[in-house]
DOVEXTOR-306535 format. One record per residue (C-alpha): residue number from 0; residue in one letter; z, x, y. Coordinates in Angstrom, 1 decimal, padded with zeros to 4 digits. Layout:
N
+-----+------+--------+--------+--------+
| pos | code |      Z |      X |      Y |
+-----+------+--------+--------+--------+
| NUM |    A |      Z |      X |      Y |
...
+-----+------+--------+--------+--------+
// end
This chain:
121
+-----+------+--------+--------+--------+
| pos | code |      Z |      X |      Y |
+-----+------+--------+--------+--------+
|   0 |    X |  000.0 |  000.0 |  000.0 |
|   1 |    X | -001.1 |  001.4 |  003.5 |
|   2 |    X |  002.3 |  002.2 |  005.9 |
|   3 |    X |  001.3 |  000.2 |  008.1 |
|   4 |    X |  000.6 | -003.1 |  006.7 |
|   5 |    X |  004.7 | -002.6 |  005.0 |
|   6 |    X |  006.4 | -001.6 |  008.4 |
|   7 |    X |  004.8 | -004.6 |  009.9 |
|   8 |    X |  005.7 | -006.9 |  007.5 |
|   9 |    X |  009.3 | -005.7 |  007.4 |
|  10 |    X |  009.4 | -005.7 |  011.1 |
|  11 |    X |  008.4 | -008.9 |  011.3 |
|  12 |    X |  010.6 | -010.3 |  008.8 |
|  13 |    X |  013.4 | -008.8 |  010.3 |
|  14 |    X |  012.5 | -010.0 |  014.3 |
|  15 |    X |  012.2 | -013.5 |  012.4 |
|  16 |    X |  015.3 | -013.4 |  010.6 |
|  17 |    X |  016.9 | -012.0 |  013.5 |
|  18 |    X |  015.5 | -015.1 |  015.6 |
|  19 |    X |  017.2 | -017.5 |  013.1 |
|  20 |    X |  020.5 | -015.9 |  013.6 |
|  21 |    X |  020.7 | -015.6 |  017.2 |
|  22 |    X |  019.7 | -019.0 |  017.3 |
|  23 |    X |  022.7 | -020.2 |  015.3 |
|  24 |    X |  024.7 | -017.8 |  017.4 |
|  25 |    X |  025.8 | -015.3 |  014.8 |
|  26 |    X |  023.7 | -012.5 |  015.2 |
|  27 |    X |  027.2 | -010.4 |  015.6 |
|  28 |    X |  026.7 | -006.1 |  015.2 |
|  29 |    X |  027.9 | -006.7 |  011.5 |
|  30 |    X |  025.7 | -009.0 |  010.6 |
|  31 |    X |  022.8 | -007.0 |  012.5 |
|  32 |    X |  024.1 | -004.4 |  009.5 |
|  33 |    X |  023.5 | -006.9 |  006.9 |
|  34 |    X |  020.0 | -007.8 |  008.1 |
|  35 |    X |  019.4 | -003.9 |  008.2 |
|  36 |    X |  020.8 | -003.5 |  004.8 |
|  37 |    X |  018.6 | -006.1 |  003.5 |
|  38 |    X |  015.0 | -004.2 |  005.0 |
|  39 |    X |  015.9 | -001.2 |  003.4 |
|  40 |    X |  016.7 | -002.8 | -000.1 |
|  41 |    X |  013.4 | -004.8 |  000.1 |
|  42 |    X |  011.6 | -001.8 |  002.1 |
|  43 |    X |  011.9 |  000.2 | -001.9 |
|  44 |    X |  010.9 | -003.3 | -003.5 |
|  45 |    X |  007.6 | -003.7 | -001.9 |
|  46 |    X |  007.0 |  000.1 | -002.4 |
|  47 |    X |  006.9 | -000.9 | -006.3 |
|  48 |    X |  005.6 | -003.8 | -006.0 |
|  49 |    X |  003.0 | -003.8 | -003.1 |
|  50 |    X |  001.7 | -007.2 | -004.1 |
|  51 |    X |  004.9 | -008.8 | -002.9 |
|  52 |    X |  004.3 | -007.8 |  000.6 |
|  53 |    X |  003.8 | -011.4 |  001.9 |
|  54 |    X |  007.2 | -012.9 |  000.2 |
|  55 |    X |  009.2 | -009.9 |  002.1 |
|  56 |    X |  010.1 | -012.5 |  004.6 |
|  57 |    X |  011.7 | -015.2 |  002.5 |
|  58 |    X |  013.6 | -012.2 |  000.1 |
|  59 |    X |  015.3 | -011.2 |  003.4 |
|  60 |    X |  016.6 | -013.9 |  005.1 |
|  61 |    X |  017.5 | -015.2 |  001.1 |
|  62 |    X |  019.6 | -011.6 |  001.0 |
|  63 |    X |  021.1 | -011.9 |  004.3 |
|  64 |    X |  022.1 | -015.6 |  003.7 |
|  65 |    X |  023.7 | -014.2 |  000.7 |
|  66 |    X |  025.4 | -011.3 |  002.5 |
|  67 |    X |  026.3 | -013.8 |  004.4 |
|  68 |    X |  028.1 | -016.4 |  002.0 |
|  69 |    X |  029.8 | -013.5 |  000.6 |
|  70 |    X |  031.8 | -012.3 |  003.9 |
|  71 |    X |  031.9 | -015.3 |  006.4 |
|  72 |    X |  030.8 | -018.4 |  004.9 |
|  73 |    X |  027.6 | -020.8 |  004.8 |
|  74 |    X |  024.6 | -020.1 |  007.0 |
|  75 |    X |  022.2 | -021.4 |  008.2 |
|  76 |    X |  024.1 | -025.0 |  008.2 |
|  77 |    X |  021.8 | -027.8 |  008.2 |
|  78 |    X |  021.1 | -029.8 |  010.9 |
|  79 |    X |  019.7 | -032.5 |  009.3 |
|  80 |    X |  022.7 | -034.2 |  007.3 |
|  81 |    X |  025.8 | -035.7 |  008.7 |
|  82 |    X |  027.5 | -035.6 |  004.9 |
|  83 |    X |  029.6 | -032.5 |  005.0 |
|  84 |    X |  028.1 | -029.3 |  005.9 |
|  85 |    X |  025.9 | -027.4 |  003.6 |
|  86 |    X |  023.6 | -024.4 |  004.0 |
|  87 |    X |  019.7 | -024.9 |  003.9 |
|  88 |    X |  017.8 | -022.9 |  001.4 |
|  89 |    X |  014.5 | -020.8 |  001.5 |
|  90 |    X |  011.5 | -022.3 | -000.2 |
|  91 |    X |  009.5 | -021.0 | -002.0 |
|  92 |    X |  012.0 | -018.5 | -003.4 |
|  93 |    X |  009.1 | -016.3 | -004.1 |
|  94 |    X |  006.1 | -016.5 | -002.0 |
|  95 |    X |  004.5 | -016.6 |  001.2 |
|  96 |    X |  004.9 | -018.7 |  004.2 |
|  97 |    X |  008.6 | -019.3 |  003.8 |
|  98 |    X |  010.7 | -022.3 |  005.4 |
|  99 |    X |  014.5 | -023.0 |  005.5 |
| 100 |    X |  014.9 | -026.6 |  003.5 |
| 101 |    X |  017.2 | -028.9 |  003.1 |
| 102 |    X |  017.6 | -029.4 | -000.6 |
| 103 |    X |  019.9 | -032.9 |  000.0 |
| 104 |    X |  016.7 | -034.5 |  001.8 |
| 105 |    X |  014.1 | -032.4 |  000.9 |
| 106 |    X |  013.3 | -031.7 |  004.2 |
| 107 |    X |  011.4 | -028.5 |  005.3 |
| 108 |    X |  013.4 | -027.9 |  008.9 |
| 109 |    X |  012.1 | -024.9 |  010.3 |
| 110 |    X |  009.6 | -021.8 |  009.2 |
| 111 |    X |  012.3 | -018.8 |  008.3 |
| 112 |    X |  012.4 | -017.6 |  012.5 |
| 113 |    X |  011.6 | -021.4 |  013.9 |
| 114 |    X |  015.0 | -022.6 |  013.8 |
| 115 |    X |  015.5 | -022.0 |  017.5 |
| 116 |    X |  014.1 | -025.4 |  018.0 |
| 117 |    X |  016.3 | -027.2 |  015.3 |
| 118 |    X |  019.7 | -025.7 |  015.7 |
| 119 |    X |  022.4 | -027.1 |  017.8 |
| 120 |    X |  024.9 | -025.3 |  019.6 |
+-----+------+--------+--------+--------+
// end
């Protein structure tokens, strides 16, 4: 796979997955760590598997979300159910163009880095 063509997928992935935080408001210097953490992991997983390039996007923010579930708790929380808060999920878990959903409605919310327009502060 040609340098280029990775580092601009993982940049983008990470400016998208960065937009998603700040819009919840949690993009916090630790959690910038995470979000580092998970480029680098997926940075050697598209160097052995090049033709999983255009899924880097959904394997981050999937990593960070689980980063973050581990330390702090739930994220992103959905917007779209009053029932008790629940994270939304990425879809497809493996392949291009990915979108956080809510899994209780079946509702595609945002595109993974669209959820500046959803969120609520």
């Amino acid at each position: 796979m040609e340098l280029n063509t990775l580092e601009r997928a993982l940049h983008t992935a990470r400016a998208l997955v960065m937009a998603d935080l700040v819009a919840g408001d949690v993009a916090e210097a630790q959690i910038v760590s995470l979000v580092e953490a998970a480029v680098t992991h997926r940075r050697w997983w598209v160097e052995q598997w090049p033709e999983g390039v255009s899924y880097v996007t959904g394997l981050i923010a999937q990593d960070v979300q689980d980063a973050l579930l581990e330390r702090y708790g739930r994220w992103p929380l959905c917007p779209v159910c009053t029932e008790g808060p629940h994270a939304l999920d990425v879809e497809p878990e493996l392949g291009p163009d990915p979108h956080w959903v809510c899994t209780e409605t079946a509702v595609s919310v945002a595109p993974v880095g669209g959820l500046a327009g959803v969120l609520r502060r």
